[in-house]
C-alpha positions as CSV (number, residue, x, y, z in Angstrom):
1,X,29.5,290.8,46.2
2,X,32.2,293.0,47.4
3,X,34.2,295.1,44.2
4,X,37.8,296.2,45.3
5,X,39.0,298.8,43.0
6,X,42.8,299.3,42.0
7,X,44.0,302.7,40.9
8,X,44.6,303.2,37.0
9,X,48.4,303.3,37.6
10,X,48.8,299.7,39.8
11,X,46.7,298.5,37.0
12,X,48.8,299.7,34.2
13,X,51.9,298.9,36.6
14,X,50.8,295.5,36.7
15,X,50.0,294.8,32.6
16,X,53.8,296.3,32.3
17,X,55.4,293.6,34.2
18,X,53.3,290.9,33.2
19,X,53.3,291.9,29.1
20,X,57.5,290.8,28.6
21,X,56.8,287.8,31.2
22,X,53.5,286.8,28.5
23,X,56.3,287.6,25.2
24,X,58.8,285.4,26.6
25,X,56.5,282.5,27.3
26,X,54.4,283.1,23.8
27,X,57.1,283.7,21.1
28,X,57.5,280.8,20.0
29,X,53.3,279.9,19.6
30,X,54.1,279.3,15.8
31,X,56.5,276.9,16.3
32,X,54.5,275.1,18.5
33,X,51.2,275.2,16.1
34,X,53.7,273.3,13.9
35,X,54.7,270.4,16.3
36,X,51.5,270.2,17.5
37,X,50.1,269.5,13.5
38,X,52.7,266.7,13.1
39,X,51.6,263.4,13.2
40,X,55.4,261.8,14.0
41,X,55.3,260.0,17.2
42,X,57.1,262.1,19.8
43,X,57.5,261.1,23.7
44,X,58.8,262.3,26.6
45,X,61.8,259.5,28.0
46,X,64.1,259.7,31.4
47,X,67.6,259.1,31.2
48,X,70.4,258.5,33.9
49,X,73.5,258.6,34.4
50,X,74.9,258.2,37.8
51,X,72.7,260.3,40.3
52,X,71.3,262.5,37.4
53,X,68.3,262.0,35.6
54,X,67.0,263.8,32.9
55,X,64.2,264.3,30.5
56,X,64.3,263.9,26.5
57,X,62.3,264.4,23.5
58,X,62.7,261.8,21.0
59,X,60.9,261.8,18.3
60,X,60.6,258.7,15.4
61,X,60.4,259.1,11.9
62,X,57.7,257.3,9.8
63,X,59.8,254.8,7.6
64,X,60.2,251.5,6.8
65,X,63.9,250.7,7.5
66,X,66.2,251.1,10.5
67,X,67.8,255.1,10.9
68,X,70.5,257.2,12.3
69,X,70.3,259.2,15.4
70,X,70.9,262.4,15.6
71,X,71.2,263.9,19.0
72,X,70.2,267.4,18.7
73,X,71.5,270.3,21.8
74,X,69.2,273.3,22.1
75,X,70.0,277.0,22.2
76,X,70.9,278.8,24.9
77,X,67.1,279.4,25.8
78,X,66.9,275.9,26.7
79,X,64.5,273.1,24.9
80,X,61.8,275.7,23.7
81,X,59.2,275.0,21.2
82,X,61.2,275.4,18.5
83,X,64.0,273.1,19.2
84,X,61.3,270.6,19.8
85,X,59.4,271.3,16.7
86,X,63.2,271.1,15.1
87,X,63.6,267.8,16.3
88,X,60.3,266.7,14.2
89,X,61.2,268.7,11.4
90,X,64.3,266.4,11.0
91,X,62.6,263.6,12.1
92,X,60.4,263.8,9.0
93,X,63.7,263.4,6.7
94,X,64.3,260.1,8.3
95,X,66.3,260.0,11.9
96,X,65.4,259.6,15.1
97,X,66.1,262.7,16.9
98,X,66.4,262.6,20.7
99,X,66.8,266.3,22.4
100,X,67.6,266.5,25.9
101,X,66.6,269.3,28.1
102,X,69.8,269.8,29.6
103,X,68.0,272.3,32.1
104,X,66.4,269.1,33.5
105,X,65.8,269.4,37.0
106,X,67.8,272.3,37.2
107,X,64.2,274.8,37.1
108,X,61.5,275.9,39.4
109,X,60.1,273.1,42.0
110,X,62.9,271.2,40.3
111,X,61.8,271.4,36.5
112,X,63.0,271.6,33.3
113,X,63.1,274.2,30.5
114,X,59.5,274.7,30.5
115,X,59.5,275.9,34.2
116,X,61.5,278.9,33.7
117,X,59.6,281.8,34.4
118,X,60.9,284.1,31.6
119,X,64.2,283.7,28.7
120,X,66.8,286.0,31.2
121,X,66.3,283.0,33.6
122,X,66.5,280.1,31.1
123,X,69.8,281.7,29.5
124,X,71.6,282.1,33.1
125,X,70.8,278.7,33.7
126,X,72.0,277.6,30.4
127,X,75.3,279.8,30.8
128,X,76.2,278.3,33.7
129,X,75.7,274.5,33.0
130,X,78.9,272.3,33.9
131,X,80.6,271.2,30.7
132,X,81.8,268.1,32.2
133,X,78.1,267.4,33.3
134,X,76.7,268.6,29.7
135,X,78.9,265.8,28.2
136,X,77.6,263.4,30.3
137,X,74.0,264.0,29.4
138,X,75.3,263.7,25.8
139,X,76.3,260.8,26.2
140,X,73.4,259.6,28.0
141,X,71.2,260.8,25.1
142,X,73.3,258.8,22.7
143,X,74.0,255.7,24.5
144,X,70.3,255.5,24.5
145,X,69.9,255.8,21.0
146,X,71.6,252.7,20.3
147,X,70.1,250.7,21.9
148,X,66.4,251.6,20.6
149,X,65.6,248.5,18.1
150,X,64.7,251.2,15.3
151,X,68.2,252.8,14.8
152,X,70.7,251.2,12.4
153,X,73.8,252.8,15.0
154,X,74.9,255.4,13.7
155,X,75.1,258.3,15.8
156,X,75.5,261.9,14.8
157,X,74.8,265.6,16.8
158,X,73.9,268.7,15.6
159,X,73.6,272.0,18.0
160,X,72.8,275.6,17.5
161,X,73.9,278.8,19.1
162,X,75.1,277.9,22.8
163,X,74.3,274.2,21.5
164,X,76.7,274.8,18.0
165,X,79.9,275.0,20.3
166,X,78.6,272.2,22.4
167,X,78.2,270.0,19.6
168,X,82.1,270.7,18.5
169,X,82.7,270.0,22.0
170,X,81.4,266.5,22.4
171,X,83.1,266.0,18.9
172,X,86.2,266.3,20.7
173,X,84.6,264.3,23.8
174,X,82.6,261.1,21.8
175,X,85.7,260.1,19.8
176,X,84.6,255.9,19.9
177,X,81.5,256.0,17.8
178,X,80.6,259.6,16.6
179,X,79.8,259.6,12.8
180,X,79.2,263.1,12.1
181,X,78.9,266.3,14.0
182,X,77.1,269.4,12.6
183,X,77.7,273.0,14.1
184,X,75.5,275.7,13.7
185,X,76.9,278.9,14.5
186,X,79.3,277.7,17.6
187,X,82.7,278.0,18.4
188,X,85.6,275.4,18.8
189,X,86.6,273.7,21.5
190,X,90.5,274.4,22.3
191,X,91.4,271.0,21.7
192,X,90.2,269.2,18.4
193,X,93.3,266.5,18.9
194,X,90.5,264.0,19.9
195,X,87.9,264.4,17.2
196,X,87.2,261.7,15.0
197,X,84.7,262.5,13.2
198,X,84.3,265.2,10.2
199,X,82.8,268.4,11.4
200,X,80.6,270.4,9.0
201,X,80.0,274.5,10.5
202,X,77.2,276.3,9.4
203,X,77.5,280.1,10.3
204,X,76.1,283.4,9.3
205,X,77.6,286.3,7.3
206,X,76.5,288.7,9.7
207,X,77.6,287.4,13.3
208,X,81.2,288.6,13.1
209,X,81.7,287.6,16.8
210,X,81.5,283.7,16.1
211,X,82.2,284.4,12.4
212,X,85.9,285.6,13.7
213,X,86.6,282.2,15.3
214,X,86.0,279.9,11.6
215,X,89.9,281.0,10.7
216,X,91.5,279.6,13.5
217,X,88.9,276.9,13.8
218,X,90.3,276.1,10.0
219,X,93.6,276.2,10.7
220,X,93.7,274.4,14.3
221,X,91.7,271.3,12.3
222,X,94.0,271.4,9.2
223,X,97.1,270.8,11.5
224,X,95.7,268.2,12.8
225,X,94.3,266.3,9.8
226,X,90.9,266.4,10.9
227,X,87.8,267.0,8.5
228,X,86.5,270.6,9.0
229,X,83.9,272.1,6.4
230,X,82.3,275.6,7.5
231,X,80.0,277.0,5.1
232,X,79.2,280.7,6.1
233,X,75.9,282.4,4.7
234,X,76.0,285.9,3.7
235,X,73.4,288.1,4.8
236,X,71.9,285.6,7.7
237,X,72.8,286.6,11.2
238,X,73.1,284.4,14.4
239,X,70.4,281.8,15.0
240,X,69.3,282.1,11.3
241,X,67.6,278.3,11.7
242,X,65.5,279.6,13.9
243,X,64.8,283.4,12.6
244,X,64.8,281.5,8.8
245,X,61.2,280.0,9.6
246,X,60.2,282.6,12.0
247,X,57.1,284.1,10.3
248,X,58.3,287.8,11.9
249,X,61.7,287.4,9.9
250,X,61.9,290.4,7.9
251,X,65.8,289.0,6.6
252,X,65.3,287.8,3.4
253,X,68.9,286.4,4.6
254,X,67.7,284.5,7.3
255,X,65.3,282.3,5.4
256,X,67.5,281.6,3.0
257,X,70.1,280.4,4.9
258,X,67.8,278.5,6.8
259,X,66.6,276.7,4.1
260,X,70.4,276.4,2.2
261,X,71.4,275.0,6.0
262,X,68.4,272.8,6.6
263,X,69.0,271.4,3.0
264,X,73.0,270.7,3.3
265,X,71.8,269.1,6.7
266,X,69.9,266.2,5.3
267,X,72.2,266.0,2.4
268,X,74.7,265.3,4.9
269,X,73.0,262.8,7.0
270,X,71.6,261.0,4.5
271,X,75.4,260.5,3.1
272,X,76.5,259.7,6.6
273,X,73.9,256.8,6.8
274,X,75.6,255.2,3.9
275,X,79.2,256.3,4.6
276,X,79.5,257.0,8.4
277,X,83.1,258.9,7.6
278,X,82.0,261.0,4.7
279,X,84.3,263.3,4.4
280,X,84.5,267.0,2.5
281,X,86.9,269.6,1.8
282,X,88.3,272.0,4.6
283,X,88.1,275.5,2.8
284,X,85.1,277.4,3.9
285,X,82.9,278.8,1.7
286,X,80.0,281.1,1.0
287,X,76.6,281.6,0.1
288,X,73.4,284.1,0.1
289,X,73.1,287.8,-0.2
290,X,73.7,290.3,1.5
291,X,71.5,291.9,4.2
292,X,71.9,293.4,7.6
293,X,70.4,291.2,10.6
294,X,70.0,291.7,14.6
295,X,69.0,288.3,15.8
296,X,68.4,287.5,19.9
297,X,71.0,284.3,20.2
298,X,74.0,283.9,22.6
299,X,76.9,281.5,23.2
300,X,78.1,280.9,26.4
301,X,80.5,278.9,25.4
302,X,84.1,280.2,25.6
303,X,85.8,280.2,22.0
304,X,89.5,279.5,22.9
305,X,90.9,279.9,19.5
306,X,89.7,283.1,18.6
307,X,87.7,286.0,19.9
308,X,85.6,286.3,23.1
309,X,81.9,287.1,23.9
């Protein structure tokens, strides 16, 4: 057998550019130790709309009665691990949770989320999604929850970080049938004439950038005598729901805004099961302590009313 030898520096060349590719890909390994320990059904489905098809987790909660849907929109990383083991998480409170990967088909040899070779990648892709066609897969994600013979109709959507402003986008889009939409950490859309449905924001003491847009957000909802109720959490910083139940989060403020936000969550849902308007004040208010946090979460959403990325 023939031994080819590499020089010590291609070798230690080679273990630097493979070691970030490996971090990227492996962050996450606790979040999916958790989904893979949950014993809620959980399968893969294709949905269409027009030419487009596209792949969705939904997961099923185990209870006796009919449920809500809640259509949950990933970060800007895409459908990782942990917005898939977020969708079970909420699945065990009792909704049926459908997350598309709205980088389906859009990755390597024509892939989803899980094809992307390393985060940079996923968040370029992400970033540069077609609103119009985002909607669409919305929609597509919640037409099909109607439908399924477990769900009592009542549709809801919750988003974080790039997925926060999306969610108060279709808000402003799904105006026929929307009962609730829940923002984590997202801007506004620059229109909220069209929403319907009460909006309740979730946002972080420490992420001044989107934290600077709630005021306007307020205000623009106020005048137009929709229901707007942001809750910001001192000492949490952006993507706290994910840093919260991170077992490397050293911010005490993060995991206590996660579970504060996790907690009003499921409050609000199961109020919106019985009363699909529920509806709560419009002054925003706050909660937790104070800490300093440097969390890895964008938005490329644009935040019309106030501030820019």
């Amino acid at each position: 057998m023939k031994l080819t030898w590499f020089p010590r520096t291609s070798l230690v060349a080679a273990l630097l550019i493979a070691l970030p590719l490996a971090v990227s890909l492996h962050a996450q390994d606790w979040a999916k130790t958790r989904l893979e320990a949950s014993s809620r059904h959980r399968e893969f489905v294709t949905l269409h709309h027009g030419t487009r098809s596209l792949q969705a987790l939904v997961v099923y909660p185990e209870v006796k009665g009919k449920a809500p849907v809640v259509v949950l929109i990933h970060e800007i990383f895409g459908l990782t691990d942990w917005a898939k083991e977020m969708a079970d998480e909420l699945a065990g409170q009792g909704f049926i949770v459908i997350a598309p990967d709205l980088l389906s088909g859009l990755g390597p040899n024509g892939g989803g989320s899980s094809e992307f070779p390393a985060q940079d990648a996923a968040i370029k892709a992400v970033s540069g999604l077609d609103p119009d066609v985002v909607n669409a897969d919305l929609d597509a994600a919640a037409d099909y929850g109607k439908k399924l013979p477990a769900t009592d109709g009542k549709i809801a959507v919750a988003g974080f970080c790039w997925g926060g402003g999306k969610s108060f986008a279709f808000a402003a889009h799904r105006t026929k049938d929307l009962s609730a939409a829940f923002v984590f950490y997202g801007p506004g859309p620059a229109d909220v004439s069209t929403i319907t449905a009460p909006v309740y924001g979730f946002y972080a003491g420490n992420d001044a950038r989107i934290g600077a847009t709630v005021p306007a957000t307020t205000a623009a909802m106020k005048a137009a005598g929709k229901t707007y109720d942001p809750i910001t959490y001192d000492g949490a910083g952006h993507g706290f729901m994910r840093a919260g139940e991170d077992p490397a989060n050293t911010v005490p403020g993060n995991k206590t805004a996660r579970e504060q936000g996790f907690e009003r969550l499921v409050k609000l849902l199961h109020e919106m099961k019985g009363a699909p308007m529920a509806s709560s004040g419009s002054e925003g208010r706050k909660k937790g302590t104070k800490a300093v946090a440097s969390i890895l979460c964008h938005d490329g959403s644009a935040a019309p009313v106030s501030g820019s990325m």
